[in-house]
mmCIF file as Biopython writes it, N, C-alpha, C and O atoms, coordinates in Angstrom:
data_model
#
loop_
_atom_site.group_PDB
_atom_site.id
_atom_site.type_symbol
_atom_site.label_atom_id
_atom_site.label_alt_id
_atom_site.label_comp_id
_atom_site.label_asym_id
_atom_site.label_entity_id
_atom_site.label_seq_id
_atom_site.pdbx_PDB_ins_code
_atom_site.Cartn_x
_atom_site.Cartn_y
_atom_site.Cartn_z
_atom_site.occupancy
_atom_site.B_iso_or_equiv
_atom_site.auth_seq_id
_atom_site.auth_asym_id
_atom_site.pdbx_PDB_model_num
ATOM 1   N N  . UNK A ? 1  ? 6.221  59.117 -169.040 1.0 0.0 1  A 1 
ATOM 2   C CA . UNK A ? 1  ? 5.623  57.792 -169.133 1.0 0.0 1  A 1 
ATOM 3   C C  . UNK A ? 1  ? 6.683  56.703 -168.989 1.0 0.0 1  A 1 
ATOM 4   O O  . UNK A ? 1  ? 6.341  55.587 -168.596 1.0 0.0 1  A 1 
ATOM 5   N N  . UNK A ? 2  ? 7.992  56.983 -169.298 1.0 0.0 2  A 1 
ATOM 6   C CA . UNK A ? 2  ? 9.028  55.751 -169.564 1.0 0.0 2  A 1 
ATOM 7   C C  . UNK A ? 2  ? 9.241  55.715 -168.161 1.0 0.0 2  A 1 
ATOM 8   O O  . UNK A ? 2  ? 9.272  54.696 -167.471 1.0 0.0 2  A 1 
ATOM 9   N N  . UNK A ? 3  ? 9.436  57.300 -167.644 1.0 0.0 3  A 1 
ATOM 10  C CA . UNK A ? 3  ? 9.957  56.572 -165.861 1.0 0.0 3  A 1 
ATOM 11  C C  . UNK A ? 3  ? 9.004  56.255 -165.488 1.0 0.0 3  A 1 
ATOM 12  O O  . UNK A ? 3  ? 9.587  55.180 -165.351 1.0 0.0 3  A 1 
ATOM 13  N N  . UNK A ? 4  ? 7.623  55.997 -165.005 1.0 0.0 4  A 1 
ATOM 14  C CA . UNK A ? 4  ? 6.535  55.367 -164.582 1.0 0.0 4  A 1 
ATOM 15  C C  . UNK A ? 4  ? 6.591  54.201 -164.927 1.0 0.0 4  A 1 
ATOM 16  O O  . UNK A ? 4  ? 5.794  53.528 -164.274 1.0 0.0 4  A 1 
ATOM 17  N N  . UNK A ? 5  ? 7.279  53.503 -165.809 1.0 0.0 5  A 1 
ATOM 18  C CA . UNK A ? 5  ? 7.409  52.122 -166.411 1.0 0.0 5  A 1 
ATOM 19  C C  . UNK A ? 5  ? 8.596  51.981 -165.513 1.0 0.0 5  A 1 
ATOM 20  O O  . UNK A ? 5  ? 8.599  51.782 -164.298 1.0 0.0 5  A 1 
ATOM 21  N N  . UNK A ? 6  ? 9.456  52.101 -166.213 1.0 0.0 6  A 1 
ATOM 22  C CA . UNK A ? 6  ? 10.924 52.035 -164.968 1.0 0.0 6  A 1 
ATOM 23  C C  . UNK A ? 6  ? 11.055 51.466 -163.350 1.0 0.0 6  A 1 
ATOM 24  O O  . UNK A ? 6  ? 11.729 50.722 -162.637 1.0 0.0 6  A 1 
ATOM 25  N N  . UNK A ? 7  ? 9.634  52.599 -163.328 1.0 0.0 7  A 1 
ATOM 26  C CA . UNK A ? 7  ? 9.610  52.840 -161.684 1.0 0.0 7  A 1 
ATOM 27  C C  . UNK A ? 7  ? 8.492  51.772 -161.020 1.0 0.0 7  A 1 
ATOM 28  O O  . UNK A ? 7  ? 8.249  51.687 -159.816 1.0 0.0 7  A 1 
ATOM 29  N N  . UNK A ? 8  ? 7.842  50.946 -162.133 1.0 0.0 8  A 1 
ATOM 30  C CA . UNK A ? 8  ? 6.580  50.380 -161.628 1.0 0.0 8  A 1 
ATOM 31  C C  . UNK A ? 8  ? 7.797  48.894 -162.304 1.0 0.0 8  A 1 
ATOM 32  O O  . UNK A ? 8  ? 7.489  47.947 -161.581 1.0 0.0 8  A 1 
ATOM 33  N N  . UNK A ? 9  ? 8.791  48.457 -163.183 1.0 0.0 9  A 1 
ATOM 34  C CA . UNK A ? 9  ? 9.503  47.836 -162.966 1.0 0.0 9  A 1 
ATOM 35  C C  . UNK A ? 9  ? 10.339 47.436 -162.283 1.0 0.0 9  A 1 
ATOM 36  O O  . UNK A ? 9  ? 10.624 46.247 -162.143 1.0 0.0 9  A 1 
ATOM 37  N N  . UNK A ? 10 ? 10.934 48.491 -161.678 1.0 0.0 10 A 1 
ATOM 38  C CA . UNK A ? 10 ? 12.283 48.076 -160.664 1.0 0.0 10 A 1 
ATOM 39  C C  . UNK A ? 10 ? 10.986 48.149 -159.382 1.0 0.0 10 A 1 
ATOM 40  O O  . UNK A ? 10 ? 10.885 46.923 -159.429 1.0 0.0 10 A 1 
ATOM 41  N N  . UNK A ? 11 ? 10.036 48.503 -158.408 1.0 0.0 11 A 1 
ATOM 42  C CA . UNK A ? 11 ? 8.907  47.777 -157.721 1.0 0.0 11 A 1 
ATOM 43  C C  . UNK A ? 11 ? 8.809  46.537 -158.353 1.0 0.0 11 A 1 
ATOM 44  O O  . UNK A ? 11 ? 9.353  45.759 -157.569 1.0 0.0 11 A 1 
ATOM 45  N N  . UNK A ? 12 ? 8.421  45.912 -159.328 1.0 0.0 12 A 1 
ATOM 46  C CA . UNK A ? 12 ? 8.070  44.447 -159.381 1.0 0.0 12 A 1 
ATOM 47  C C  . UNK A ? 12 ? 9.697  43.690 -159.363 1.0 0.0 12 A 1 
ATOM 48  O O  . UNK A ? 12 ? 9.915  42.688 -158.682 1.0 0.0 12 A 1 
ATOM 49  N N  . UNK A ? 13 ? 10.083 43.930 -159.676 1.0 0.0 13 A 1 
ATOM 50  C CA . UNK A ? 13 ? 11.426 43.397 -159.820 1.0 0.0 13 A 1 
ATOM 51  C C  . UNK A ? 13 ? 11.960 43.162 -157.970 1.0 0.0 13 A 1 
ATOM 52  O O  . UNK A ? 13 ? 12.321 42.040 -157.613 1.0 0.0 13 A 1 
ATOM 53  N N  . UNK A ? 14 ? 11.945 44.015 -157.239 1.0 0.0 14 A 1 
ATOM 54  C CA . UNK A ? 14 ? 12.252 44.094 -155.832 1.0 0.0 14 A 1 
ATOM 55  C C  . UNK A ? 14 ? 11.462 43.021 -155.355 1.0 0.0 14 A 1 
ATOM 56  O O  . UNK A ? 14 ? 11.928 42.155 -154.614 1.0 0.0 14 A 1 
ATOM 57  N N  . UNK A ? 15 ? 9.873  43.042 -155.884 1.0 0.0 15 A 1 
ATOM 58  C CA . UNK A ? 15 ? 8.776  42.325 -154.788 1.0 0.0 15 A 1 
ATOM 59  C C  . UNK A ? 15 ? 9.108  41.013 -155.182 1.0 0.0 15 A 1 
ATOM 60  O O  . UNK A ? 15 ? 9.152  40.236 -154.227 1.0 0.0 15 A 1 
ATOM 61  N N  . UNK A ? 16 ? 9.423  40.380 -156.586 1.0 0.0 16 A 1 
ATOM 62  C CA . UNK A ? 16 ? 10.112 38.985 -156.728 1.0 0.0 16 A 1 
ATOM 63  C C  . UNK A ? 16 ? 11.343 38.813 -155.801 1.0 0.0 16 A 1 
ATOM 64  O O  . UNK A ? 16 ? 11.121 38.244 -154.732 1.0 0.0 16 A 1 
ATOM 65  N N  . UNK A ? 17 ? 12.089 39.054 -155.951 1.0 0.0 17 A 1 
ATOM 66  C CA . UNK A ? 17 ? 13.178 38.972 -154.834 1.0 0.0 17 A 1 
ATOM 67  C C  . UNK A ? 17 ? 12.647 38.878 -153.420 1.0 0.0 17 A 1 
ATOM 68  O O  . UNK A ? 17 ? 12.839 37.942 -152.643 1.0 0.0 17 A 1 
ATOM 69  N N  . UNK A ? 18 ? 12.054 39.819 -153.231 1.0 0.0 18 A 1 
ATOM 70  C CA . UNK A ? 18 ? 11.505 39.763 -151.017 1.0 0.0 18 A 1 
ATOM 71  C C  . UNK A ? 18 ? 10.783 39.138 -151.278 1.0 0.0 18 A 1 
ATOM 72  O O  . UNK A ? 18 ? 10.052 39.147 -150.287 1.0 0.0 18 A 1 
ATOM 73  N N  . UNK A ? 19 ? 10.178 38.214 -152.285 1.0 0.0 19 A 1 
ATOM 74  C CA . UNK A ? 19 ? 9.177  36.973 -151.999 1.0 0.0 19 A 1 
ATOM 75  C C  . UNK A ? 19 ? 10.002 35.755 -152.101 1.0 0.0 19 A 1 
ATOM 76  O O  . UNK A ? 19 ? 9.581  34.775 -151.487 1.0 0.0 19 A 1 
ATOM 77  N N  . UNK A ? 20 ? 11.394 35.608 -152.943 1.0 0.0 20 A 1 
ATOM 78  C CA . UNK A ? 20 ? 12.250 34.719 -152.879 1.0 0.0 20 A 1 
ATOM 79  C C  . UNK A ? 20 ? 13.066 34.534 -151.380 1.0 0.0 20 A 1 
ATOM 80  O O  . UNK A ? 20 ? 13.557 33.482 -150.971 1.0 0.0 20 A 1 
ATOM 81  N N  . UNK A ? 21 ? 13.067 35.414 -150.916 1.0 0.0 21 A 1 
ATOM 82  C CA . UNK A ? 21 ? 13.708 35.875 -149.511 1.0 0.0 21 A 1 
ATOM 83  C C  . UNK A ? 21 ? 13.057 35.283 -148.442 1.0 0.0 21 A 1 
ATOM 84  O O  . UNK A ? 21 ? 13.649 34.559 -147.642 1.0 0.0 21 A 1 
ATOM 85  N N  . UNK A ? 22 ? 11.590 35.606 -148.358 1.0 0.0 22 A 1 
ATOM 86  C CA . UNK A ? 22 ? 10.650 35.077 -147.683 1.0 0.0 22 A 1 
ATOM 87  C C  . UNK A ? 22 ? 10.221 33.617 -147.878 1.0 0.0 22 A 1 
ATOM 88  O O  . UNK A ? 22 ? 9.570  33.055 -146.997 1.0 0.0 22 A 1 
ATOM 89  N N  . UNK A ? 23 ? 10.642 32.859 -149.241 1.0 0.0 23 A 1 
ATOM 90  C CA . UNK A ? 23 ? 10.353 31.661 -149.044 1.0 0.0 23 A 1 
ATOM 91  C C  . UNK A ? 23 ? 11.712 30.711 -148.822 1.0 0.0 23 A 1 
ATOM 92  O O  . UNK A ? 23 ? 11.620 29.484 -148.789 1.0 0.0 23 A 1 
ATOM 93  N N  . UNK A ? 24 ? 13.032 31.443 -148.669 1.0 0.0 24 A 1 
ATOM 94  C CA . UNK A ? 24 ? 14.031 30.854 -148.463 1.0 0.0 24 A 1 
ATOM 95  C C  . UNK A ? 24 ? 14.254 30.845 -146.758 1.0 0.0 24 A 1 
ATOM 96  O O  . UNK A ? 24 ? 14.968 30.034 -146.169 1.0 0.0 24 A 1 
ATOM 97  N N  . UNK A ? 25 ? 13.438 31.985 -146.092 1.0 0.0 25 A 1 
ATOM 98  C CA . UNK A ? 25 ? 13.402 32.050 -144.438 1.0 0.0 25 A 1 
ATOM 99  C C  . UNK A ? 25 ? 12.235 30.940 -143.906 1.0 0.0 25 A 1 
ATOM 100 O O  . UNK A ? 25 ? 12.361 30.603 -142.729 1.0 0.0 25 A 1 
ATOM 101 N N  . UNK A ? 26 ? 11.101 30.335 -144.673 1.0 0.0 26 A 1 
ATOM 102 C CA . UNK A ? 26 ? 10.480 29.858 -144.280 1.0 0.0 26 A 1 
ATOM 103 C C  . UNK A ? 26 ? 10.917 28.371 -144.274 1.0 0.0 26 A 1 
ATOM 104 O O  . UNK A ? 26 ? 10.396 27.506 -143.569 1.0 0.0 26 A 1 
ATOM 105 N N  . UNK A ? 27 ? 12.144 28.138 -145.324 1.0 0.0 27 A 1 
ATOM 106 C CA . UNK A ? 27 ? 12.162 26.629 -145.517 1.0 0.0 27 A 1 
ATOM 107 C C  . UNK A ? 27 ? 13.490 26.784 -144.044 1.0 0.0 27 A 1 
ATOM 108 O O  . UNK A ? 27 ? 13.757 25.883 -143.250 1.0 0.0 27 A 1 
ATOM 109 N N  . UNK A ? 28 ? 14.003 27.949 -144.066 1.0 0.0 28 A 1 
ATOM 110 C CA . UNK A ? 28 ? 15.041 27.602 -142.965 1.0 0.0 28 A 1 
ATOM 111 C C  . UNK A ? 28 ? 14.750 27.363 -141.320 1.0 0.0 28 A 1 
ATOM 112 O O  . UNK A ? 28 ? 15.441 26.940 -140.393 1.0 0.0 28 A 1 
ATOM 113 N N  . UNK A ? 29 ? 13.107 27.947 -141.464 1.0 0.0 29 A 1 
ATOM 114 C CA . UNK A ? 29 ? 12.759 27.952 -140.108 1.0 0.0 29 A 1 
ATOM 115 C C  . UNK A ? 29 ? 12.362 26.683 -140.063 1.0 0.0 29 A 1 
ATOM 116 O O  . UNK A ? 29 ? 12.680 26.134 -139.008 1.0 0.0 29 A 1 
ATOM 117 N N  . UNK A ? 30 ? 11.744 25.967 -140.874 1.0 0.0 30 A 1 
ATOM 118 C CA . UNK A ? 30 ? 10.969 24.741 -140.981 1.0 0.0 30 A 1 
ATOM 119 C C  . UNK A ? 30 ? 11.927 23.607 -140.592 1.0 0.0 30 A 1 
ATOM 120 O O  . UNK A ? 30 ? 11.651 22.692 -139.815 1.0 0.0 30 A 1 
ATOM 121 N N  . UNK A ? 31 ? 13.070 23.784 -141.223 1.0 0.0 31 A 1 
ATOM 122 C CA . UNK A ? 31 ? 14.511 22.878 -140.456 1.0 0.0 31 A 1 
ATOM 123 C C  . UNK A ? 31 ? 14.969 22.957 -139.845 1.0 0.0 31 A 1 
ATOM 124 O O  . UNK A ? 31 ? 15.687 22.036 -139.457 1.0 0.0 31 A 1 
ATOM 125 N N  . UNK A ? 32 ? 14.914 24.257 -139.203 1.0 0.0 32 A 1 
ATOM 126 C CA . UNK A ? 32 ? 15.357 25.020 -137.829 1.0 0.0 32 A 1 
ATOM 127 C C  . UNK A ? 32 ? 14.341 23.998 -136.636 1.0 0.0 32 A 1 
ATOM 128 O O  . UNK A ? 32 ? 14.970 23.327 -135.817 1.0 0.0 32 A 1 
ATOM 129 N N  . UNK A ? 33 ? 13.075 23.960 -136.624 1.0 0.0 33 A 1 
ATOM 130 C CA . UNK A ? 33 ? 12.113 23.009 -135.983 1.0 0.0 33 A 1 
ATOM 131 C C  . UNK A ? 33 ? 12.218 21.941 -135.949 1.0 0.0 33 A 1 
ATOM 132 O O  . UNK A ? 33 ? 12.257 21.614 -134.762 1.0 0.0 33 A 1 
ATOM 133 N N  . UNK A ? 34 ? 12.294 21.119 -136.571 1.0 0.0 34 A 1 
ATOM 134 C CA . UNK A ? 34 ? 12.881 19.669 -137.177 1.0 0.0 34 A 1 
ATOM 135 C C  . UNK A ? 34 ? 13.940 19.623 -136.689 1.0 0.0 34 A 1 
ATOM 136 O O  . UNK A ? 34 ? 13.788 18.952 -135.669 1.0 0.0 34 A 1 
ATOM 137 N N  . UNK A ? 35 ? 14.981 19.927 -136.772 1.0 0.0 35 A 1 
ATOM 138 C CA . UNK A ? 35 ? 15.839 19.791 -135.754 1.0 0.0 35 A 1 
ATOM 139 C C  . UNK A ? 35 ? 16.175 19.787 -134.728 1.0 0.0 35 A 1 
ATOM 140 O O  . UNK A ? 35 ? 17.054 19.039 -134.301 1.0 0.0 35 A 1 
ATOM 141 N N  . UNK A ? 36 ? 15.617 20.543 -134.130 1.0 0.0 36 A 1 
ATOM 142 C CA . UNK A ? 36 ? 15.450 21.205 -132.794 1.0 0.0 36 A 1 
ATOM 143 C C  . UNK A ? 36 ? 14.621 19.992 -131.956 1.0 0.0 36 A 1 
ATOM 144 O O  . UNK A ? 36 ? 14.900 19.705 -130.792 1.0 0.0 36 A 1 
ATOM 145 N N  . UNK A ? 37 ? 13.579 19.340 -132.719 1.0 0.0 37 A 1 
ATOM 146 C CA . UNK A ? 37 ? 12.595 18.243 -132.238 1.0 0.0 37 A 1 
ATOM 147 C C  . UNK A ? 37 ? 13.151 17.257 -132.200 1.0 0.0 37 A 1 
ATOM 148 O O  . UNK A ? 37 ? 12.713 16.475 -131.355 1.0 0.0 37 A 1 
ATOM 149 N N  . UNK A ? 38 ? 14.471 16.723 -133.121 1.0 0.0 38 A 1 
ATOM 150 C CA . UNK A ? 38 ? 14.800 15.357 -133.229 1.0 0.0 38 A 1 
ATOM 151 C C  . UNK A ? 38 ? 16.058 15.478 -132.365 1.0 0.0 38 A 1 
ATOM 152 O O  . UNK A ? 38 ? 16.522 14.423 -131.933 1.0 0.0 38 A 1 
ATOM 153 N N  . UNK A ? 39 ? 16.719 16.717 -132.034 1.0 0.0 39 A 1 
ATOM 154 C CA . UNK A ? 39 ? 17.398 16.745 -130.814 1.0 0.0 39 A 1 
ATOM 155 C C  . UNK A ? 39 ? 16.877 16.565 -129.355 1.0 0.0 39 A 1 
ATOM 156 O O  . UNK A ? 39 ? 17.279 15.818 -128.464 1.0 0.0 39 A 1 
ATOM 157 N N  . UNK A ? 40 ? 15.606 17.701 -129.386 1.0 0.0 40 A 1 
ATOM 158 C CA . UNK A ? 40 ? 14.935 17.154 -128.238 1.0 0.0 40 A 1 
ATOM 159 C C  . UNK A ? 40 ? 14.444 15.869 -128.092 1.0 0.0 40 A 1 
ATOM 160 O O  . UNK A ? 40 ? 14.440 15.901 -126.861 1.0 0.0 40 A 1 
ATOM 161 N N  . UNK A ? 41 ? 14.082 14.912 -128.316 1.0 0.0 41 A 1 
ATOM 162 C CA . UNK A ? 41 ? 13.573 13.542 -128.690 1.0 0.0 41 A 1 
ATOM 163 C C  . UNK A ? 41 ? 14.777 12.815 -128.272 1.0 0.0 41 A 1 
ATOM 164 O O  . UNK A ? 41 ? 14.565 12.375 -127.142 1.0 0.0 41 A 1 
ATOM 165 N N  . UNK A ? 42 ? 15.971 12.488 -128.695 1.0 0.0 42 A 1 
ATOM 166 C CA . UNK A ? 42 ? 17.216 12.332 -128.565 1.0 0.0 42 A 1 
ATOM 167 C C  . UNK A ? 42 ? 17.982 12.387 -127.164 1.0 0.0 42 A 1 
ATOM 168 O O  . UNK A ? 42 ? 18.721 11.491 -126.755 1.0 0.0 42 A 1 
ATOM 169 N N  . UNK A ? 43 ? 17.705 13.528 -126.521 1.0 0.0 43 A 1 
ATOM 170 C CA . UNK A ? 43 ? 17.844 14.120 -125.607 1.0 0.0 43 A 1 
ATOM 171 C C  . UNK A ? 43 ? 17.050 13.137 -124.322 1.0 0.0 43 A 1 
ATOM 172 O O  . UNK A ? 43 ? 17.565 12.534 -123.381 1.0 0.0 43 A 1 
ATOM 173 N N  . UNK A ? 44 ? 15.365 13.289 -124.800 1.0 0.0 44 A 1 
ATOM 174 C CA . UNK A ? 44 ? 14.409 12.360 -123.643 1.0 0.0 44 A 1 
ATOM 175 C C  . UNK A ? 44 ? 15.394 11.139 -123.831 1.0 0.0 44 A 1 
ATOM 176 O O  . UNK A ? 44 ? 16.136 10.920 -122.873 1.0 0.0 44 A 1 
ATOM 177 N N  . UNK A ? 45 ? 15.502 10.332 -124.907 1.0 0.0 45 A 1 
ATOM 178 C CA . UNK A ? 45 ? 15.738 9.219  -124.902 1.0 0.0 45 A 1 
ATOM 179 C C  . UNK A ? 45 ? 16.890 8.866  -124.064 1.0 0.0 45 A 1 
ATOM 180 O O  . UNK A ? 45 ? 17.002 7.903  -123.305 1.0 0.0 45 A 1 
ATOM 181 N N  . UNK A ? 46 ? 17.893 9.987  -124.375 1.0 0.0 46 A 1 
ATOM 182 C CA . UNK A ? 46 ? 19.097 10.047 -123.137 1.0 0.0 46 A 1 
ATOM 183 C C  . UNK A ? 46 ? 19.005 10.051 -121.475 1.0 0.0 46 A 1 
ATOM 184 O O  . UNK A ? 46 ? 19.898 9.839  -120.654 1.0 0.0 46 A 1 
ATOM 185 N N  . UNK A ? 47 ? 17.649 10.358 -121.288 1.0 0.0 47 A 1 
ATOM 186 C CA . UNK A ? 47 ? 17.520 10.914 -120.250 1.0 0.0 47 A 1 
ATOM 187 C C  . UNK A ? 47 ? 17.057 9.583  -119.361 1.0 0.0 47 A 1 
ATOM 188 O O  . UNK A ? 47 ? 17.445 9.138  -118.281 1.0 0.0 47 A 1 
ATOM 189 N N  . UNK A ? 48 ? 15.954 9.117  -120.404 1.0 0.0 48 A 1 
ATOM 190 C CA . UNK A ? 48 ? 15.289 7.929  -119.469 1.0 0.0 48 A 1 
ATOM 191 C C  . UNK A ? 48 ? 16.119 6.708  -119.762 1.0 0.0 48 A 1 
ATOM 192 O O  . UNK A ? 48 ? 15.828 5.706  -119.110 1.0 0.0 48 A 1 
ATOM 193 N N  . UNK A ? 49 ? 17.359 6.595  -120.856 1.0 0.0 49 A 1 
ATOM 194 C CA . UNK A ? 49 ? 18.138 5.705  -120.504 1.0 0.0 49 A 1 
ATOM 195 C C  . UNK A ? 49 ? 19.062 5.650  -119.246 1.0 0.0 49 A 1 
ATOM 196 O O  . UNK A ? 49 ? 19.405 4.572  -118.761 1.0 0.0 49 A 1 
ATOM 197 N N  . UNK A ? 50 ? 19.476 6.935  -118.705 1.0 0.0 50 A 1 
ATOM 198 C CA . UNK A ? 50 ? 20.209 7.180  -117.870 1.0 0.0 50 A 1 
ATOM 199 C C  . UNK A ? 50 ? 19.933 6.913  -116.583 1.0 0.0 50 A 1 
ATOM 200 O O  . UNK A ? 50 ? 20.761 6.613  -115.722 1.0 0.0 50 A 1 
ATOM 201 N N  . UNK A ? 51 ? 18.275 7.067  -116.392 1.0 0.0 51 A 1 
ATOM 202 C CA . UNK A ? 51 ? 17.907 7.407  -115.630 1.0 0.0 51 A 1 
ATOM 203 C C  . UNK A ? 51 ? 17.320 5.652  -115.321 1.0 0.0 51 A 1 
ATOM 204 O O  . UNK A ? 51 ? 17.042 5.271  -114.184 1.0 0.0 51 A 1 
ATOM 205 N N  . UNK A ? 52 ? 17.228 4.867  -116.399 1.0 0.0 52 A 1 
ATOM 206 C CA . UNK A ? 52 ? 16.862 3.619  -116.021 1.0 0.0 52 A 1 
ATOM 207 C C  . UNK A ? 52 ? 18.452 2.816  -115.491 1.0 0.0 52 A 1 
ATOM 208 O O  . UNK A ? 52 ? 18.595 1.975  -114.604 1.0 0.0 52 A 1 
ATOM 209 N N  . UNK A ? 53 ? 19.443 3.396  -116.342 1.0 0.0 53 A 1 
ATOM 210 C CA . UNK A ? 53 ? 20.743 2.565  -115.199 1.0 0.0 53 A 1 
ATOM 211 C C  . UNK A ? 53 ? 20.693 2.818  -114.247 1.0 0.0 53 A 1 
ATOM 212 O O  . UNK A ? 53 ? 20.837 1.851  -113.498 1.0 0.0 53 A 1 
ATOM 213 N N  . UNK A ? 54 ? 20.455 4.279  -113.494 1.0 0.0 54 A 1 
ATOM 214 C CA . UNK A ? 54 ? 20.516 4.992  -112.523 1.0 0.0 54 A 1 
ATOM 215 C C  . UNK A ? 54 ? 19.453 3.775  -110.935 1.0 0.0 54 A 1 
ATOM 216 O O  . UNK A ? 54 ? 19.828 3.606  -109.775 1.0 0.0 54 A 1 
ATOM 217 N N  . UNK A ? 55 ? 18.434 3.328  -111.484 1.0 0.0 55 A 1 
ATOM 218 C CA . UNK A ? 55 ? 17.707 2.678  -111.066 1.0 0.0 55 A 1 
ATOM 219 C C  . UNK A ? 55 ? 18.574 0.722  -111.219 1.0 0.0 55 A 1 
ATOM 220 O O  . UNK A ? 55 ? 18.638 -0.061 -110.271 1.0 0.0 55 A 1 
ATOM 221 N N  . UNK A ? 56 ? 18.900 0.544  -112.116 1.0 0.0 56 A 1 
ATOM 222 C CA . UNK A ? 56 ? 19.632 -0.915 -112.328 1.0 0.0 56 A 1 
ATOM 223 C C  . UNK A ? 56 ? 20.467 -1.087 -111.407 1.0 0.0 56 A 1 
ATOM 224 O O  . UNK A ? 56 ? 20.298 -2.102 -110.731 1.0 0.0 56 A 1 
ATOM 225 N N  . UNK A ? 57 ? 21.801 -0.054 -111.008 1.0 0.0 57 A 1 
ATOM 226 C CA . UNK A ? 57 ? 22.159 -0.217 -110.156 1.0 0.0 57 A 1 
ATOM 227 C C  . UNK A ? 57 ? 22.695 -0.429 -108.813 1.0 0.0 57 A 1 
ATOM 228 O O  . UNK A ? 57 ? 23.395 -1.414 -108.576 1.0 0.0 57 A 1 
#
């Protein structure tokens, strides 16, 4: 009976952790996106500035 406790502890004990794991990959992907968008954005803005000197002169 004690190892069935043990063994149904160290399982819950693991599944807290790979759920801490899983919500530390989700906040990294979420900034991973966000970033990625305000570079791309950044990027257009570079583009059609360039592209309006390109035309100025």
């Amino acid at each position: 009976m004690i190892k069935f406790i043990e063994t149904f502890q160290n399982k819950f004990i693991k599944k807290e952790e790979y759920d801490v794991e899983i919500e530390r990959n989700k906040k990294y992907e979420v900034r991973w996106v966000w970033y990625h968008t305000i570079l791309a954005i950044e990027l257009l803005i570079t583009n059609v500035l360039l592209i309006w000197i390109l035309f100025k002169i």
